[in-house]
N, C-alpha and C positions, 0 to 999 in steps of 0.2 A: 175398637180394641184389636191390636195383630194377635195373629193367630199364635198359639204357643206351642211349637215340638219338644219332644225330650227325646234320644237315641245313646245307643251303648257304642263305645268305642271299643272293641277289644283288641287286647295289645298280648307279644308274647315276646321274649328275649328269646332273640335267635345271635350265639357267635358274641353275645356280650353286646350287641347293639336292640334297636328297639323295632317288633315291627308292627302294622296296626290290621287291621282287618277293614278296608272298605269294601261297598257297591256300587256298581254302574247301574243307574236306574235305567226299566226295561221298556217297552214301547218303544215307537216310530222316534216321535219327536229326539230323545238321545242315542239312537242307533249308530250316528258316524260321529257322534262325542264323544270326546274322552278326557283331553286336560282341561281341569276344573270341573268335570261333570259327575266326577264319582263323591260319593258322601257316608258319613256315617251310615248305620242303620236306624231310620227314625220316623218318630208321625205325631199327628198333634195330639190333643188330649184337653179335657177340659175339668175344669174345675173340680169336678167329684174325684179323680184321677189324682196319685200324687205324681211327680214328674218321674220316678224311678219309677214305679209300676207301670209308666205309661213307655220307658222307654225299653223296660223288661217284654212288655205283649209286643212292642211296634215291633223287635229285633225275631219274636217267636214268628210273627205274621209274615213280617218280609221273608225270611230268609228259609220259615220250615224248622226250623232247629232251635232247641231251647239254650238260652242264654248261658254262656259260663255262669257258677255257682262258687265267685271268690267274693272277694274283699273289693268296693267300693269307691272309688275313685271321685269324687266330684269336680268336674275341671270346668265348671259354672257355665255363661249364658254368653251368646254373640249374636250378634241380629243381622239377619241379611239383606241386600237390596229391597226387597222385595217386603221387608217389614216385621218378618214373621221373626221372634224370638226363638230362639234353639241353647237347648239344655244338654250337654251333653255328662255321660257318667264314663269313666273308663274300666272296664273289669281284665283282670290279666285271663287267658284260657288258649285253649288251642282247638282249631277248628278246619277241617277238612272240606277245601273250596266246594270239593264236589259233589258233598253232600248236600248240598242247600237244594229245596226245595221250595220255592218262591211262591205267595202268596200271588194272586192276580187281578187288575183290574179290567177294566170295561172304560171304551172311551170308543165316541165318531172317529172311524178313518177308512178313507182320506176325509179330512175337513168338510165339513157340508155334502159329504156323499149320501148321507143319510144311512149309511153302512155303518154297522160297529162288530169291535173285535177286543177280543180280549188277550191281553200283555201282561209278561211277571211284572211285579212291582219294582224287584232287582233283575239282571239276566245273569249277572257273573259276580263274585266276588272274590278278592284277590287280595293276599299278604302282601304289602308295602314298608321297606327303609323309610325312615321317616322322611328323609329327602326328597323319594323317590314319590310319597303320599302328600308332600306338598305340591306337588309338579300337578297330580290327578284329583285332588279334592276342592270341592268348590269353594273358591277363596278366604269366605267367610267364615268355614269353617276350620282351617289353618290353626288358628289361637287355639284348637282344642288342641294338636299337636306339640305346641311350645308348652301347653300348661301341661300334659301326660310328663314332656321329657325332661319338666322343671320338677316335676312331682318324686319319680324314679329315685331312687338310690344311684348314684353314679360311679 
């Protein structure tokens, strides 16, 4: 069975248009990535978890800061390359880049060095024009953008 993520989209009207809150995930491996490698805020969860609580802790863990406290969005599910199902929710809020405080993992680097070091799980996150967050978010994850700006009042 793939693995199942859930993650909060937060979005905020700036100027009458829409913008979204993504992350550039942090470690070696996406260091000099950027188009397509930014993503929601998210992580998997399993069965005891409902997907909102799972993507309310993933957004507390990654990022350090707790989740806007609105109203509910659910902009459903999209599956990536790679298999893994992703759930996204979209909350409206406003959130100051540079407060994030990023949870951090542990991973060998370089490769087989037998060295390991520890990386945020995010490094940066940054307000995006929905255009501009289709250009930087990983493909698959795209559809949570058209369902946010089908969702909207216009």
């Amino acid at each position: 069975m793939a693995a199942t993520s859930a993650g909060l989209l937060v979005y905020r009207l700036e100027a009458s248009a829409v913008q979204v809150l993504l992350g550039h995930p942090g470690g070696p491996f996406w260091a000099k990535r950027d188009a397509g490698a930014w993503s929601i805020p998210k992580g998997e969860h399993g069965p005891d978890e409902t997907p909102l609580d799972a993507a309310r802790r993933e957004f507390q863990e990654e990022l350090g800061v707790a989740p806007p406290d609105s109203p509910v969005l659910d902009l459903g599910t999209t599956r990536l390359k790679s298999g893994k199902l992703i759930r996204a929710f979209a909350v409206e809020g406003e959130l100051d880049p540079a407060a994030i405080a990023p949870g951090e993992f542990e991973m060998e680097w370089p490769p087989k060095s037998g060295r390991t070091g520890r990386f945020p799980e995010i490094d940066r996150v940054e307000w995006f024009f929905l255009d501009e967050a289709r250009t930087r978010l990983n493909p698959a994850q795209g559809v949570f953008l058209d369902r946010l700006g089908d969702a909207l009042p216009r």
